[in-house]
C-alpha positions in Angstrom: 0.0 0.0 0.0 1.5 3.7 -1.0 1.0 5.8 1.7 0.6 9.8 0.6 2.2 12.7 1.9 -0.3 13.9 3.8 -1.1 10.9 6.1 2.6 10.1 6.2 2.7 13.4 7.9 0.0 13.3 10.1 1.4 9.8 11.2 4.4 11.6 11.9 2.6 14.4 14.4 1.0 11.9 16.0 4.2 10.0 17.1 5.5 13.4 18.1 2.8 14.4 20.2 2.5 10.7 21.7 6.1 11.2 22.7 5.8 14.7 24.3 2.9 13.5 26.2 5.5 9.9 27.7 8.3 12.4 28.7 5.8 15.0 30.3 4.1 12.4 32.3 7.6 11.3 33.5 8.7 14.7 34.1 5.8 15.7 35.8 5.9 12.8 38.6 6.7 14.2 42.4 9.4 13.0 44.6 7.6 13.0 47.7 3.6 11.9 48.5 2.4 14.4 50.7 2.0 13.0 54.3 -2.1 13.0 55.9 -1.9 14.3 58.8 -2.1 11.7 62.1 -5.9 12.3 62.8 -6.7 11.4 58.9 -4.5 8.5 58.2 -6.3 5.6 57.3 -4.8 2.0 58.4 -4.4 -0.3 54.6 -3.7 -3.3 57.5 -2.7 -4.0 61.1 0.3 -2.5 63.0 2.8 -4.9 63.3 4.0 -5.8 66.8 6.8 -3.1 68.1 9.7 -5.2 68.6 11.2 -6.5 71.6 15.2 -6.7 70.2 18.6 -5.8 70.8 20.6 -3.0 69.0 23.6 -4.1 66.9 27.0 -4.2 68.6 28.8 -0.9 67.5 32.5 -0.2 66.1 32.8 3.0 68.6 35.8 3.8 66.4 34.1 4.1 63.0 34.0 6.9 61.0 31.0 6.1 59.0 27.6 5.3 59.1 26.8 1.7 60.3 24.2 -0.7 60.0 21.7 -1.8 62.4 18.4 -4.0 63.2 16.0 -3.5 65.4 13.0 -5.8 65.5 11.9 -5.1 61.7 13.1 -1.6 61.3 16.6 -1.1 60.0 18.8 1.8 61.0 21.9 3.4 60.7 24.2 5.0 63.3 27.1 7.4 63.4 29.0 7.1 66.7 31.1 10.4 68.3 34.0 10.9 67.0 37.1 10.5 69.1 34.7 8.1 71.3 35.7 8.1 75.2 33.8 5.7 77.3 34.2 8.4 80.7 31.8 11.1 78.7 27.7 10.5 78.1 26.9 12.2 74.7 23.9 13.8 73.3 21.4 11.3 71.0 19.9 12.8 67.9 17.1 10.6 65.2 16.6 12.0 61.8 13.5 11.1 60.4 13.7 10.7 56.7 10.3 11.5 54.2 8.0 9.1 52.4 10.1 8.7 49.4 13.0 6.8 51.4 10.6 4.2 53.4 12.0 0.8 52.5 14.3 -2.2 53.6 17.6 -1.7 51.8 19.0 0.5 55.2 20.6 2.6 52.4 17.9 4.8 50.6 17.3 7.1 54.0 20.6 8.4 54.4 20.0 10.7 50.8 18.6 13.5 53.1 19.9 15.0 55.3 22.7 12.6 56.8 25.8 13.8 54.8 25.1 17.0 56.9 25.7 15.6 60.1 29.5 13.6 59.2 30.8 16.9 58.1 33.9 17.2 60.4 32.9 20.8 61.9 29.8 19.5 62.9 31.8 15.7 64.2 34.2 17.8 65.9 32.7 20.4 67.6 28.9 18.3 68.5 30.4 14.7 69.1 27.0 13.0 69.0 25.2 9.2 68.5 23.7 10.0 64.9 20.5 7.5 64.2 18.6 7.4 61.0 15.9 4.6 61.2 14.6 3.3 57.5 10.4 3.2 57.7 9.1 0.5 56.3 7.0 1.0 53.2 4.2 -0.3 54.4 4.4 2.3 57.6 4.5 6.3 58.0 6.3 7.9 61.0 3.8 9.2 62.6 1.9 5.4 63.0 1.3 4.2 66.4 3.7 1.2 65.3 6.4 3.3 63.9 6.8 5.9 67.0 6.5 3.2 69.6 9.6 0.9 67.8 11.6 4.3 67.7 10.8 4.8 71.2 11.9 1.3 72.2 14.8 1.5 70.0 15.7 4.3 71.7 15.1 3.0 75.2 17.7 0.3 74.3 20.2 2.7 73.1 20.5 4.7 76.2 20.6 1.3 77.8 23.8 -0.2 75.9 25.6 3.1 75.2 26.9 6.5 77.3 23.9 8.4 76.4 22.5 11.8 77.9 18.8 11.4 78.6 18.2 14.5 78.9 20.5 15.4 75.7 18.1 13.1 73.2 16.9 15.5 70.2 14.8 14.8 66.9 14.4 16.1 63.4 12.4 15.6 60.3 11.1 16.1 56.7 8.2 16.4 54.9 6.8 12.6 56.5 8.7 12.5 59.1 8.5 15.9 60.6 4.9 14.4 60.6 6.5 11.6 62.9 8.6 14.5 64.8 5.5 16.2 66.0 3.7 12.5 67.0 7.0 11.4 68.7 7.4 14.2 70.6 3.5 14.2 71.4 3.3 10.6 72.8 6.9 10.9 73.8 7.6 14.3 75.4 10.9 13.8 76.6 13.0 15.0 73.9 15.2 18.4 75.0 14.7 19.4 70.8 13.2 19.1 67.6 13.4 20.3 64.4 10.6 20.0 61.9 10.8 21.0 58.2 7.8 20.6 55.7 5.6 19.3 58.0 2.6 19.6 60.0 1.0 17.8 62.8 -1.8 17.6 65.5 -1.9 21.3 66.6 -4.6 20.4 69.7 -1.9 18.2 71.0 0.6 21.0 71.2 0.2 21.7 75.4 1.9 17.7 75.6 5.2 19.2 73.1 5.2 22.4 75.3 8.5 21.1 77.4 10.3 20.9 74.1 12.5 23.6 72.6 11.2 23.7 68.4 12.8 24.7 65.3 10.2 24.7 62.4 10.9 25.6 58.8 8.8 25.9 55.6 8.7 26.9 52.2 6.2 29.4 50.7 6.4 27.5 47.3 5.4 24.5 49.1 2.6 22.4 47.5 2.5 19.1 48.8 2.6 20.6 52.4 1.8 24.2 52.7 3.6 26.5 54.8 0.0 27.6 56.8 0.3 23.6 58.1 3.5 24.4 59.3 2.7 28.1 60.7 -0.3 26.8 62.7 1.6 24.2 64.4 4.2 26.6 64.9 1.3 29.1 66.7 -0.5 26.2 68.1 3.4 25.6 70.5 4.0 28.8 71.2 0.4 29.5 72.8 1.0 26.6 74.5 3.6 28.1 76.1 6.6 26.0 74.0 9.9 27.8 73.1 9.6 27.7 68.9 10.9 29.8 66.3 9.6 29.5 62.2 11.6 30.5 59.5 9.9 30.5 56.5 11.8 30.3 52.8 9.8 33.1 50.5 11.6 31.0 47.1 11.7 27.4 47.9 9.5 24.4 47.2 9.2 21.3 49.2 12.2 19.1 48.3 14.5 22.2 48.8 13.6 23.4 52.1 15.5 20.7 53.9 18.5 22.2 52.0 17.5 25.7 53.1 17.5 24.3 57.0 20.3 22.6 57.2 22.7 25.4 55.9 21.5 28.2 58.5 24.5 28.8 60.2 23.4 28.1 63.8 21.5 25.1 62.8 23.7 22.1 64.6 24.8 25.2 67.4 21.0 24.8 68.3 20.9 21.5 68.0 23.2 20.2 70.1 24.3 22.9 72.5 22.8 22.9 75.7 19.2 24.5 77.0 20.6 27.5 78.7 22.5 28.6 75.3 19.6 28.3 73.2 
């Protein structure tokens, strides 16, 4: 069969525009799911059973991150540097966001982690560095998820020269979700830092004790900055110590960029109370 000009051309466009339509579909996918918040999550199946395990033995002379277990959630862990068995040391978590949930104890240490093995930050804060992976099938801010981190923790101050009254959290987009439920059900952490995120503003009198760092960008539309500004009103009239910065030319998978490179980020972090 001869095929004319004309519908050899129009069979042409058509490939064209079916190929332009492939690539914007691909281009147009988001990194991160925005997170529900806690009161609207809906349960796909039950929790699992928080764990009842043992923290992995520890190389307290490593310079890197190292692998860990506990129960069903895998973890990594960045011991102080220049280690000294004499001396407790603060205890920091980092909460990762919905696009890093898995099982390969790998994917979670893209945000955010790199920041804390810089050596000013190493040498001046010597600090136990954990970065739990959530399962996919979980979110932070799940009854499951924030009870395992609190046993995990438990456990750590158990085997290790930790400060209790040094332990500190942070987290994006999902798991600043998870921040503000840890720190609700769990109100014993001196700090926290929550960027792109929101949570349950009636529970903010039970994060009052807490000292809060909350950031957001204005560009933000998979969790708008008002989530994050009403949380941030919602602590301080509940008589909490919180400050929001608020980034007037950043989206949501920058702003944890924006808040890691204020200069007095890791001063706040890991100094103590009076200095704040």
């Amino acid at each position: 069969m001869v095929v004319g000009k004309k519908q050899l051309k129009i069979a042409q466009l058509l490939l064209l525009l079916t190929s332009l339509l492939f690539i914007a579909a691909g281009c147009g996918k988001e990194e991160e799911i925005s997170p529900l918040p806690p009161q609207e999550q809906e349960q796909s199946q039950a929790d699992p059973e928080v764990p009842e395990g043992e923290t992995s033995e520890l190389d307290l002379s490593s310079e890197v991150y190292q692998h860990g277990k506990f129960g069903s959630m895998p973890y990594r862990i960045l011991v102080p540097r220049n280690f000294d068995s004499t001396k407790k040391y603060p205890l920091h978590v980092f909460l990762h966001g919905q696009g890093q949930r898995g099982t390969d104890n790998e994917h979670q240490l893209e945000v955010g982690a790199s920041y804390y093995q810089e050596d000013s930050v190493r040498e001046n804060y010597p600090a136990f560095i954990v970065v739990p992976q959530c399962p996919m099938t979980q979110n932070w801010f799940d009854d499951w998820a924030t009870e395992t981190l609190n046993a995990l923790i438990d456990n750590l101050v158990k085997n290790y020269p930790i400060n209790e009254e040094r332990i500190s959290i942070c987290g994006f987009s999902m798991g600043a979700y998870g921040t503000f439920a840890m720190v609700a059900r769990h109100p014993h952490f001196e700090a926290a830092v929550a960027i792109s995120g929101a949570g349950e503003d009636r529970k903010a009198p039970l994060m009052a004790q807490t000292k809060w760092r909350i950031f957001a960008g204005k560009n933000d539309v998979i969790v708008p900055s008002s989530e994050s500004r009403n949380m941030a009103i919602a602590l301080q009239n509940a008589g909490a110590s919180v400050t929001f910065t608020l980034y007037n030319q950043t989206d949501h998978n920058n702003t944890w960029v924006k808040a890691f490179s204020e200069p007095d980020f890791f001063y706040w972090l890991f100094s103590d109370t009076s200095k704040r």
